[in-house]
C-alpha positions in Angstrom: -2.8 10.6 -23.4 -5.6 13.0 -22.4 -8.6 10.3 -23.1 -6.3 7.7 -20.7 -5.8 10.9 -17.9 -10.0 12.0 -18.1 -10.7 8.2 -17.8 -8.3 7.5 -14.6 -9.7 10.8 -13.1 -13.3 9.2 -14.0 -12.2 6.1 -12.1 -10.8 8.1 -8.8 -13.9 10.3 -8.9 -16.2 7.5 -8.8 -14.3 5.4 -6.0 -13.8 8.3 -4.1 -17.7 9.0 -4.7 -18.2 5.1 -3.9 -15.7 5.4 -0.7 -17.8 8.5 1.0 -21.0 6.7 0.4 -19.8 3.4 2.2 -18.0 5.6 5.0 -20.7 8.5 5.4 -22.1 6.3 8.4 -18.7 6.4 10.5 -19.0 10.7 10.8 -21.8 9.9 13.8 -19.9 7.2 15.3 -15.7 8.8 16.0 -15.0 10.1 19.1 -16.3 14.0 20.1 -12.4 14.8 19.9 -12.2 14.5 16.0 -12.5 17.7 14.3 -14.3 18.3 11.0 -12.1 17.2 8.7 -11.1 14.3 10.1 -14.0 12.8 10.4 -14.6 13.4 6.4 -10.8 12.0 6.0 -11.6 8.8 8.4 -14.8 8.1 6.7 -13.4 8.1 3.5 -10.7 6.5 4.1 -13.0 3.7 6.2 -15.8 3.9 3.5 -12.8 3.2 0.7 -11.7 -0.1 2.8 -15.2 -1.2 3.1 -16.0 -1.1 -0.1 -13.2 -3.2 -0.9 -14.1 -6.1 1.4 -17.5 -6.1 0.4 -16.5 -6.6 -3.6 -13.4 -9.0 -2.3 -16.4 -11.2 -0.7 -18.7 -10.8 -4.0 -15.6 -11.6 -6.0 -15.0 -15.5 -4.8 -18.3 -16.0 -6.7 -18.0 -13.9 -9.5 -15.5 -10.7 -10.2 -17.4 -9.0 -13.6 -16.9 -5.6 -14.8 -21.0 -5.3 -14.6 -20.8 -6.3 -10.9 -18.1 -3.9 -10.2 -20.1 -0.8 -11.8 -22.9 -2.2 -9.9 -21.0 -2.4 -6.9 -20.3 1.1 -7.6 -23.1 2.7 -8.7 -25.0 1.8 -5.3 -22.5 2.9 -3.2 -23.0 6.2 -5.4 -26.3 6.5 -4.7 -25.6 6.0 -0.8 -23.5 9.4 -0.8 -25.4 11.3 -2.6 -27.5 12.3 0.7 -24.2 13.0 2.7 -22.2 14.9 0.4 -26.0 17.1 -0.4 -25.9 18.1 3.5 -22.5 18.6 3.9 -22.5 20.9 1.0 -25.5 22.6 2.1 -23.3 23.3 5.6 -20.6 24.4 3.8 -20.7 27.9 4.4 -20.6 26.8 8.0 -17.3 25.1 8.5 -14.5 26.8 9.4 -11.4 28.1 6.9 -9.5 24.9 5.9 -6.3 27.0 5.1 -5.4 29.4 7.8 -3.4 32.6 6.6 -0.6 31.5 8.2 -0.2 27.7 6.9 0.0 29.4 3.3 3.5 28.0 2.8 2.6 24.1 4.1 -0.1 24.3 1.9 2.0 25.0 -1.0 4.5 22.0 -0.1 1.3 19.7 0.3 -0.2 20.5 -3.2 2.9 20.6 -5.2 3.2 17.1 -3.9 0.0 15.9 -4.4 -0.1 17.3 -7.9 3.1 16.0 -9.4 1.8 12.6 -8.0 -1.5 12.7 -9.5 0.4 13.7 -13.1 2.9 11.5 -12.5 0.3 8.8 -11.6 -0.6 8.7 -15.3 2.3 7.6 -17.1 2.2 4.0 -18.0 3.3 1.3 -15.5 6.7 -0.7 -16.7 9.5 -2.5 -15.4 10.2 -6.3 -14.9 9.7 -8.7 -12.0 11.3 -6.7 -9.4 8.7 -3.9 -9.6 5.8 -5.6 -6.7 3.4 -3.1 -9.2 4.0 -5.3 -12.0 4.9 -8.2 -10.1 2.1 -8.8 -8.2 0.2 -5.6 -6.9 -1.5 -5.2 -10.2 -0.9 -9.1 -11.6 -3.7 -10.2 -9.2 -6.4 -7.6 -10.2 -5.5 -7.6 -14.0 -6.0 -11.7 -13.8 -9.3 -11.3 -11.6 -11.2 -9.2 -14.1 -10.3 -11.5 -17.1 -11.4 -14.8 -14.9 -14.1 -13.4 -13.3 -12.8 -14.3 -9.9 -11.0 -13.6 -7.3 -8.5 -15.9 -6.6 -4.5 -16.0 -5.5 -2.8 -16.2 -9.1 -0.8 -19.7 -8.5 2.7 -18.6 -10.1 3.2 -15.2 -8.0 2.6 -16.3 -3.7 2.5 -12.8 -3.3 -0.7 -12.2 -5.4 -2.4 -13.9 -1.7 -1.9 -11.1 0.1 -4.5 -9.4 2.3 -6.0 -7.6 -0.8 -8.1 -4.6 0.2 -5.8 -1.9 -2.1 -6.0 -4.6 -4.6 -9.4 -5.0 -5.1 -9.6 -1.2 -5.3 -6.8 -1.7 -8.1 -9.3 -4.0 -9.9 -12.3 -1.4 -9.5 -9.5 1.3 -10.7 -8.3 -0.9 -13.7 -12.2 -2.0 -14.5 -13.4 1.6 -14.3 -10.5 4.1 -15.1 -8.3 2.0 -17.5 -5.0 1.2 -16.8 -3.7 4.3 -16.0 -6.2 5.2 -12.5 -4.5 2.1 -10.3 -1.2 4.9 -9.7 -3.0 7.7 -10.3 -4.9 7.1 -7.2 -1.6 7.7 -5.4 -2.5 11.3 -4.9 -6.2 9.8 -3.4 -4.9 8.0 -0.6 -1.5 9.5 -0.2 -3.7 12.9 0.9 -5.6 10.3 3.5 -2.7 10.0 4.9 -1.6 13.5 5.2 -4.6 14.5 6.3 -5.1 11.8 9.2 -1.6 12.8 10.3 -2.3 16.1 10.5 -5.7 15.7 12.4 -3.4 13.4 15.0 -1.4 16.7 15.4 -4.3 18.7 16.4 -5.3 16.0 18.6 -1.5 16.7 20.0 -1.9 20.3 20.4 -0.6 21.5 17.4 -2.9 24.5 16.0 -4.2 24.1 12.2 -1.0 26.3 10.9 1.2 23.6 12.6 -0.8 20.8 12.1 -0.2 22.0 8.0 3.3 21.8 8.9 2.8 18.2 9.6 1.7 17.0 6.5 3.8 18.9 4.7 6.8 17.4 6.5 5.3 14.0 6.2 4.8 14.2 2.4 8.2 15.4 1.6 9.8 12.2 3.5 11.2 10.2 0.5 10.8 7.1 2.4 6.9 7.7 3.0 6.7 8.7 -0.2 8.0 5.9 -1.8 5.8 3.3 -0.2 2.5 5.9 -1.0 2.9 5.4 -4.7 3.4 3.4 -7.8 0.5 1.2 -6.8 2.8 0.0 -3.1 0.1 -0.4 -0.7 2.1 0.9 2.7 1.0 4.7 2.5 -3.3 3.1 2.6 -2.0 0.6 5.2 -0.2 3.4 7.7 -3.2 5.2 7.0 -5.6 2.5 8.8 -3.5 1.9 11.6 -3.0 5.7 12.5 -7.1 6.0 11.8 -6.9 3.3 14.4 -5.0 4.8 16.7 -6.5 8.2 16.7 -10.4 6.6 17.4 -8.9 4.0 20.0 -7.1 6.4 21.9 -10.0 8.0 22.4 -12.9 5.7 22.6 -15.1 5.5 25.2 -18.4 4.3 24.1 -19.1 0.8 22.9 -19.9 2.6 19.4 -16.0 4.5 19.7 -14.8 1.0 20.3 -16.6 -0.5 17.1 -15.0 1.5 14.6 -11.5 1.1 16.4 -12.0 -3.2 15.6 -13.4 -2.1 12.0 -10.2 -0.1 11.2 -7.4 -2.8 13.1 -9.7 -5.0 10.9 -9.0 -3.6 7.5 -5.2 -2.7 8.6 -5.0 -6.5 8.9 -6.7 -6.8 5.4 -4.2 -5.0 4.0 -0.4 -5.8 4.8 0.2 -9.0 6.5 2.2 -6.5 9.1 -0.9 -5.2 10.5 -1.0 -8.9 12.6 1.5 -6.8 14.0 0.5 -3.5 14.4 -3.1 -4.0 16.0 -1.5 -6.3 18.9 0.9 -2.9 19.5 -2.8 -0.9 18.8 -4.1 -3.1 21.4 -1.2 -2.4 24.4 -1.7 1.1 24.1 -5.2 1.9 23.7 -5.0 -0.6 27.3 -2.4 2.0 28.5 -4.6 5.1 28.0 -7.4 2.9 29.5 -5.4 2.6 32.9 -4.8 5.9 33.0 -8.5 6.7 33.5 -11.0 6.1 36.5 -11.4 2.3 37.7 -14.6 2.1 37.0 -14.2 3.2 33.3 -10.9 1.1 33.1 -13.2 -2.0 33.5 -15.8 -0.8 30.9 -12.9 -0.1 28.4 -11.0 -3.1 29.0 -14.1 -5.0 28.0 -15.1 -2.8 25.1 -11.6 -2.7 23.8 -11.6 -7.1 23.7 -14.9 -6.6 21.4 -13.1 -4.0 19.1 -10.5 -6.7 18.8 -13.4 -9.6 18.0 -14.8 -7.2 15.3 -11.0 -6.6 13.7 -10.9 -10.3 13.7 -14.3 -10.6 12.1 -13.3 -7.8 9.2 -10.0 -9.5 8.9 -10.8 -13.1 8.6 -12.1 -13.5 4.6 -8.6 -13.0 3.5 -7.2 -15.3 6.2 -9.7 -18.0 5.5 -9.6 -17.6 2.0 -6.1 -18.6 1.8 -6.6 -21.4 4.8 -8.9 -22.9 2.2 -7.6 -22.7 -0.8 -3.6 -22.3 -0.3 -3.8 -24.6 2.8 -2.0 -21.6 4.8 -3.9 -18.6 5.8 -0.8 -16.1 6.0 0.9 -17.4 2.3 3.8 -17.0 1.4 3.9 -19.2 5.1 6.0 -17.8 7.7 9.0 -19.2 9.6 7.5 -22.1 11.3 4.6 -23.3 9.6 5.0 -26.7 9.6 3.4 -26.8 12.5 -0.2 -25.2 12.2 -0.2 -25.6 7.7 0.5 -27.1 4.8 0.4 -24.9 2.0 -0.2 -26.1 -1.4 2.0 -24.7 -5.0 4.9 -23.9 -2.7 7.5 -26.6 -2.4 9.5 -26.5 1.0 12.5 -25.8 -0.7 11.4 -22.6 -2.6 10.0 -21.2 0.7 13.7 -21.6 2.4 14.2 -19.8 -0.8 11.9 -17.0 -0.2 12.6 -16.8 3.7 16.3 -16.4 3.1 15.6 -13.3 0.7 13.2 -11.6 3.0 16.2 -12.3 5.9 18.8 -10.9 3.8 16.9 -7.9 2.8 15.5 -7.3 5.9 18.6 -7.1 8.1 19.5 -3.2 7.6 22.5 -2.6 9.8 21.8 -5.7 12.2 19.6 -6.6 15.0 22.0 -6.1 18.0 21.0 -3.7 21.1 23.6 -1.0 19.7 22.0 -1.3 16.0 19.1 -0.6 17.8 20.1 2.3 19.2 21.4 3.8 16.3 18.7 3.8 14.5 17.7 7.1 14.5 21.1 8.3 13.0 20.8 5.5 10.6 17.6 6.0 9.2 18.7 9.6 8.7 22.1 9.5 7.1 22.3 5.6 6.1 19.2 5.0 4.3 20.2 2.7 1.8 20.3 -0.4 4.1 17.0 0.5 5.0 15.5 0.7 1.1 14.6 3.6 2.0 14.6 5.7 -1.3 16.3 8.5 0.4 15.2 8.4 4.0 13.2 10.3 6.2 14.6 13.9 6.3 16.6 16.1 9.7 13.2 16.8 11.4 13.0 13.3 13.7 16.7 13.8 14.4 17.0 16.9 15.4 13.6 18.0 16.7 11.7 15.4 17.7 13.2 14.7 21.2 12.0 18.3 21.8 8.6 17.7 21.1 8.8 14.2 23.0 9.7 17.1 26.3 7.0 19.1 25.3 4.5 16.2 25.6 5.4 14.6 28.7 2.1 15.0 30.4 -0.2 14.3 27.7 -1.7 10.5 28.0 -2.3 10.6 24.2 1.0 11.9 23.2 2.7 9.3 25.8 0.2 6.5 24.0 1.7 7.7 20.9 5.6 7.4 21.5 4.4 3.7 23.5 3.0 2.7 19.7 5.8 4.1 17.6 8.1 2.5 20.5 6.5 -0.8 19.9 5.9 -0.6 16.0 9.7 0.0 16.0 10.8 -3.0 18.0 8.5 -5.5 16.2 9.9 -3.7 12.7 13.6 -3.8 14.0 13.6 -7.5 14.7 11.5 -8.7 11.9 11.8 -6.8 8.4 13.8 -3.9 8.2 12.1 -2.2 5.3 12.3 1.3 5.8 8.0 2.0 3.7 7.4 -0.4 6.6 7.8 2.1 9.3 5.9 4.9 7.6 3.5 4.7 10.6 6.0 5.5 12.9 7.7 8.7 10.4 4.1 10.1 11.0 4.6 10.1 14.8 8.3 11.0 14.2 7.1 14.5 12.2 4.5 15.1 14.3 6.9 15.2 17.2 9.1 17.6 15.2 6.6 19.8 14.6 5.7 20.1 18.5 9.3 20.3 19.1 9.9 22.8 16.4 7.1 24.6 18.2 8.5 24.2 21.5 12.3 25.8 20.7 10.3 28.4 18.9 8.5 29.5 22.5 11.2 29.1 24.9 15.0 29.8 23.2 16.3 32.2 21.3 16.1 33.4 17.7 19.7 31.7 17.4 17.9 28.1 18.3 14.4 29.9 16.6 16.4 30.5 13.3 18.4 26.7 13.7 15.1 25.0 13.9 13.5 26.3 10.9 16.6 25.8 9.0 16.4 21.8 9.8 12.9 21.7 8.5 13.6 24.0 5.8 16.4 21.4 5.0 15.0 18.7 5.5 11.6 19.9 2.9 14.1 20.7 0.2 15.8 17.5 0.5 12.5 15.5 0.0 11.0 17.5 -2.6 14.6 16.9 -4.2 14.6 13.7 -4.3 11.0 13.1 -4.6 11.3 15.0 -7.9 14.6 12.9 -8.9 12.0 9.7 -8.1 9.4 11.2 -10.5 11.4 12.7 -13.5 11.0 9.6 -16.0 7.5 9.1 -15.5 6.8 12.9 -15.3 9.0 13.1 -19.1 6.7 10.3 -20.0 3.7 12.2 -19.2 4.6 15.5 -21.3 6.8 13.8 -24.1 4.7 11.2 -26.2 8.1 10.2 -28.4 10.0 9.3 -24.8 6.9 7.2 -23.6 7.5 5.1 -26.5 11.5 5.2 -26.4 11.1 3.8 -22.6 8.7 1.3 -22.9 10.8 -1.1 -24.9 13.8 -0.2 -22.8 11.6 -1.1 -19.2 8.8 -3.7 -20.7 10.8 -6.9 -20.7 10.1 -8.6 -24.0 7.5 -5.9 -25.4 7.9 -7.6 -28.8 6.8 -11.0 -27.7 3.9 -9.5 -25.9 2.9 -7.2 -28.3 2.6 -9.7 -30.9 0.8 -12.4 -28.6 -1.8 -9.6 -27.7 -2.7 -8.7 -31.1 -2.6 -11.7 -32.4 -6.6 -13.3 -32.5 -5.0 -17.2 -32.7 -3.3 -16.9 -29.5 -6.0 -18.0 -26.6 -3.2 -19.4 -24.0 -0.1 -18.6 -23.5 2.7 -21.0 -21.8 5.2 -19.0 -20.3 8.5 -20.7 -19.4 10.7 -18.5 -18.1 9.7 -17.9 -14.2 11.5 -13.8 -14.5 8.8 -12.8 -17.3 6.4 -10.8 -15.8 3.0 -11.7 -17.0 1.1 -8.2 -15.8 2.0 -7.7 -19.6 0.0 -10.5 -20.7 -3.8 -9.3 -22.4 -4.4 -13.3 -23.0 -5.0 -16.5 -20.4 -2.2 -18.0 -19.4 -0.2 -20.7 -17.8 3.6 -20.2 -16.1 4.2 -23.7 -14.7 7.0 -22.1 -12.0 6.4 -19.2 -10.4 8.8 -16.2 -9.8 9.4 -17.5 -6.1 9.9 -21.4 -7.6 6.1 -22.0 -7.1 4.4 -24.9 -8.9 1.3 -24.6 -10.5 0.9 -27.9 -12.4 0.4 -31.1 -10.6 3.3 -33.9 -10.6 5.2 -31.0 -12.7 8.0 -29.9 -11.2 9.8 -27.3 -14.3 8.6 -26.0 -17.0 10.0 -28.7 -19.8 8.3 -31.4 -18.4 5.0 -29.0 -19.0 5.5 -28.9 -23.1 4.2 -32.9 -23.5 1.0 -31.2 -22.2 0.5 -28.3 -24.1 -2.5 -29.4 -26.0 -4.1 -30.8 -23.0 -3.5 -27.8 -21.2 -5.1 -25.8 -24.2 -2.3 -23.7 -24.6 -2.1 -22.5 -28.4 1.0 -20.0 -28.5 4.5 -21.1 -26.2 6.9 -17.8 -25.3 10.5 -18.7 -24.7 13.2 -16.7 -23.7 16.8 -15.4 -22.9 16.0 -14.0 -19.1 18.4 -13.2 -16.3 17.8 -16.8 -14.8 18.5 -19.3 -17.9 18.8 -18.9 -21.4 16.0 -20.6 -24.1 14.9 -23.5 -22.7 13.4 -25.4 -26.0 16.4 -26.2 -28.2 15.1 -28.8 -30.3 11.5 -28.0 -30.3 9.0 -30.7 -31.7 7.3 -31.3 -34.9 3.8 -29.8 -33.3 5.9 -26.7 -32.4 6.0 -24.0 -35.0 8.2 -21.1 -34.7 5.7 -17.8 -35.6 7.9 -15.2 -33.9 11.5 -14.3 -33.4 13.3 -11.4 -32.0 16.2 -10.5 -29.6 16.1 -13.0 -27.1 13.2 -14.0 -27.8 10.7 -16.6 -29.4 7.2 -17.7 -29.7 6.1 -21.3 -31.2 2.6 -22.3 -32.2 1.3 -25.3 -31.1 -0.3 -27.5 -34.5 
């Protein structure tokens, strides 16, 4: 267990390393407004996402494990230069822990260290984990084909990939353990851009500590900031975003804001959303200033939107290409602009009427709407929202949104979060899909914590504390709940192995397939069995969403008269949730090597 920790931590190191050395360029370019540690934070965080598209570009030609430490060990080399001068000036920068943010700082690290321990238990569960579904289905396949391509049984796998391809490096690099172990990486991105949009606010550094340590303890932003789910990176990008293009002025400013929209986009297909809501208020702060500079920024601001395009588009155009759909799984109403390939119409009425279904919270009418913040508060399971956001939003917020009024960046601010809500509320009602807007939400709480601390009394003093005492507890409560099984795992070598059977569907079957030097290609019937789990080539003829990979075969029978053309050596059937075995009288050629509960496995002669 310690070899697999010291490897991951190798992995994270040398990203991180990799990340600062393809981001030590954006320091000289943010706006004068950003303080010290953002602009370490931003350029990471940017450096991390450019990285990433540059290997995803590499990778449809050839995805290697010697091109990824390649890939790596030049973007090394790049920060070694930075990091010497910024360590040279280190005795220059100012404390990065006031005395008085002692406490915050506490919070933050407890957090950040039971993720990173956390982070190196083993990944299980079955097709309803999205890490073993598809987050980490797509990288695992990439690195054994040498490619990078969407894997044709899971739609989901063609994704905008830039966390993905970071998985692969991760997985390539830091063994299988550094994908979630990374949480703690770019969950602290997040905390830290948050808190740097605090101080942007008003809020001192103390307060601004306050921030993230509200932000981190919100089980909802928690949940989608680890476990290998990619919203925590994404709300990172598009609050990057935000905080450069509320600011820009120069062309340079303006730049960096496309490059950021640009990798939000690359990321979560919602960012087609959120750069569009980007766009309307960054146009906002732009009419608030001078005319002459409203006509400079309106101009600069459309080529920060051509360059997001630009950085966006490989994903896009990758699955245009190859899927016949760039946004795939397809979206209501694509009949009219695609025709995407593996997906048959009916399994996409399929898929939309999930995502509807899941997505509807507590409905979509004006009065749903308005409820909203008591519901995301105290109703959190119709919002998947692994235990909601905490009291802070609620019930100090709408204080710090007073204490604001006259501040154009604050006022841009609740404009985004406004927007981001709307487009979320009448779309996909996810609550890890609003993370973005919880940032803005804690923020507010922390200025109007700040503001009934100046102006009341210590009745409303003492009342205010208690609600963000309350509502840390709470998350640090649940986020401890969230964490205990992996965190047993981690300590307890004898429970690790009592929970994987119990979470890795059909361990057996995959156990003996992986060890097993005969088996070069596996055909998988059962569309539920999650092939994450699979160490050899395979071939699932329907996919977990009813995609078909095969030509002219429409189920996974009709794929058995081809097994030898197909080159498959080694068939896995089984008893799943969806059907039971599926080969009852198998054929002559078919040789049963491996039986166990609900399970078997049959040699092809």
């Amino acid at each position: 267990m310690l070899w697999l920790a010291l490897r991951a931590l190798f992995g994270v190191v040398m990203l991180a390393l990799a990340g600062f050395g393809c981001g030590a360029w954006i320091v000289n370019v943010l706006p004068a407004t950003c303080n010290r540690m953002e602009r370490v934070g931003i350029s990471l965080l940017g450096g991390l996402g450019i990285f990433s598209l540059a290997l995803f570009l590499i990778g449809q030609i050839s995805f290697s494990r010697t091109i990824i430490v390649a890939a790596i060990g030049a973007a090394v080399l790049l920060s070694v230069q930075p990091l010497w001068r910024a360590w040279k000036n280190l005795n220059l920068a100012p404390p990065i822990i006031p005395r008085d943010a002692f406490l915050p700082a506490v919070i933050v690290l407890i957090v950040l260290v039971l993720t990173a321990v956390a982070g190196t238990a083993e990944i299980t569960g079955d097709w309803n984990v999205d890490a073993v579904a598809y987050h980490l289905l797509g990288p695992t396949v990439w690195l054994r084909e040498g490619v990078i391509r969407p894997v044709l049984d899971n739609s989901h796998t063609a994704f905008p990939q830039i966390p993905e391809t970071l998985f692969a490096v991760l997985l390539a690099v830091g063994g299988n353990r550094a994908p979630d172990f990374s949480s703690w990486l770019t969950l602290g991105l997040l905390l830290l851009i948050s808190a740097g949009l605090g101080m942007r606010m008003g809020l001192d550094a103390s307060q601004a500590w306050w921030v993230a340590a509200i932000v981190s303890t919100m089980p909802a932003v928690y949940a989608g900031s680890h476990n290998c789910f990619v919203d925590g990176i994404f709300a990172a990008f598009v609050l990057a975003a935000a905080r450069i293009g509320f600011d820009a002025e120069p062309i340079r400013e303006w730049a960096i804001f496309g490059v950021f929209c640009g990798l939000a986009m690359g990321t979560k297909y919602t960012g087609l959303l959120a750069v569009p809501a980007l766009a309307i208020c960054c146009a906002f702060v732009i009419l608030n200033r001078d005319q002459l500079n409203r006509i400079v920024g309106i101009r600069n601001l459309g080529v920060g939107l051509a360059i997001a395009a630009a950085v966006a588009s490989p994903f896009y155009l990758r699955n245009w290409i190859v899927l016949g759909c760039p946004i795939y799984p397809p979206p209501p109403g694509y009949a009219s602009f695609c025709s995407p390939r593996y997906f048959p119409r009916e399994a996409i009425q399929q898929f939309h009427n999930y995502i509807y279904q899941r997505g509807a919270g507590l409905g979509r009418s004006w009065l749903a709407f308005l409820r909203l913040p008591l519901n995301l508060t105290y109703h959190t399971a119709n919002f998947h929202g692994a235990g909601g956001i905490g009291l802070c939003p609620l019930g100090l917020a709408p204080f710090g949104m007073i204490a604001i009024r006259r501040n154009i960046f604050g006022k841009a601010l609740v404009l985004f979060a406004g927007l981001l809500t709307c487009l979320w509320f009448f779309t996909q009602q996810e609550s890890r899909f609003l993370i973005h807007v919880y940032v803005v939400a804690a923020i507010f709480s922390v200025a109007g914590w700040n503001y009934v601390s100046a102006r009341y009394g210590r009745l409303q003093r003492l009342t205010a504390a208690t609600v963000v005492g309350i509502s840390i507890l709470y998350g640090l409560l649940m986020i401890v709940r969230a964490q205990t099984e992996n965190l047993h795992a981690v300590v307890s070598p004898n429970f690790a192995q009592f929970r994987s059977p119990r979470e890795i569907p059909y361990l057996a079957s995959f156990g003996y397939l992986n060890s097993d030097p005969s088996a070069k290609k596996i055909l998988i019937l059962d569309r539920s069995v999650p092939p994450y789990y699979s160490r050899k080539p395979y071939i699932k003829p329907v996919g977990q969403w009813g995609e078909l990979t095969l030509p002219e075969i429409s189920n996974s029978l009709e794929a058995l008269p081809h097994a030898r053309e197909l080159r498959v050596t080694h068939i896995l059937d089984v008893i799943s949730p969806v059907s039971g075995f599926q080969i009852e009288r198998p054929p002559s050629n078919f040789e049963l090597v491996f039986q166990s509960t609900g399970q078997r496995i049959y040699r092809v002669d």
